[in-house]
Phi, psi and omega in degrees: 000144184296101170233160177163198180288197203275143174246116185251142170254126146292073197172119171266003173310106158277003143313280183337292188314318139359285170303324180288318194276310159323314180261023185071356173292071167345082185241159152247170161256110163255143139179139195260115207286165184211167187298335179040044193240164185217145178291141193292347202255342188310141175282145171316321177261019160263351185293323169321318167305322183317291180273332165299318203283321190306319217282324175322301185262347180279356175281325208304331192276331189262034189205131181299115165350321176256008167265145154293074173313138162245119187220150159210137156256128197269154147194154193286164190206090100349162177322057185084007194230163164259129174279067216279243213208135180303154170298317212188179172248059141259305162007269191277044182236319204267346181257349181293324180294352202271309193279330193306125176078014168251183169240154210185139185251172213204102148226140163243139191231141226236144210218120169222122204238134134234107165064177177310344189302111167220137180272138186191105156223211169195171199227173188217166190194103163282113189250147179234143164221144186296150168290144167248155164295162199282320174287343201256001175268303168290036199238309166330286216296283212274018176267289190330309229013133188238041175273005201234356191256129158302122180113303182075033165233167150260109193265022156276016182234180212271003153333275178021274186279324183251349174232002173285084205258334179210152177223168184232073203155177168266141192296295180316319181303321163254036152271323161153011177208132163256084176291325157295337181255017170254340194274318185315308190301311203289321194275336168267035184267000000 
């Protein structure tokens, strides 16, 4: 069990929160909206990092010097593209049909800050989903609503369990956090 100093989650994720209560780890929720945008020209797998650092530093200010901030971000990666959080649900109906019967990576990327002291990295997790039909994306979206999601899925729900057929990776990472490898940071902080 964690003990040390106060841990602020940058992150209104009730997966994060979750993941965090799960590994026992005493945090508040701080967070300050932020633009949550990244430069075009940036290779795909720093964005995360990117924007988790954006969640970080929009915290900072609301925070005792000698707390930890945690912040991360998640994103979905396609034939090269980030894949973002749905518009609307024909969106997440046109990106679940996009994902079908493919692979797709999940990286989150993870910003653990006290005072200048800062830590950064990301875990990346390759998910395959079986093809789906056109009723089981649409029985998701419209059970689900995935609208708050990268991707427009969750895989603890139930896409998950019937169209998720293999992962490369960590399971939790692509819930929105690699909670063994932030409690590895925390416990050598």
């Amino acid at each position: 069990m964690y003990k040390g100093p106060r841990i602020i989650l940058a992150s209104q994720s009730p997966r994060r929160k979750q993941l965090l209560e799960q590994a026992h780890i005493p945090f508040e929720v701080r967070v300050v909206a932020t633009e949550e945008t990244f430069p075009a020209d940036m290779p795909l797998p720093e964005v995360p990092v990117h924007i988790a650092l954006q969640k970080a530093d929009a915290v900072r200010n609301i925070c005792a010097p000698d707390d930890i901030i945690l912040a991360a971000d998640s994103v979905v990666i396609i034939d090269n593209t980030v894949i973002g959080k749905p518009q609307d649900r024909d969106d997440a109906i046109r990106i679940l049909s996009r994902l079908s019967g493919r692979t797709h990576e999940v990286i989150t990327g993870v910003v653990i800050r006290q005072g200048a002291r800062q830590h950064t990295f990301s875990k990346t997790t390759s998910v395959h989903f079986k093809p789906l039909t056109t009723a089981h994306i649409s029985f998701y979206v419209d059970e689900y609503k995935p609208y708050d999601k990268a991707g427009a899925y969750a895989i603890q729900e139930w896409i998950g369990a019937v169209g998720i057929d293999r992962i490369d990776g960590c399971f939790y990472n692509v819930m929105g956090l690699p909670v063994s490898a932030v409690v590895t940071v925390l416990e050598q902080w």
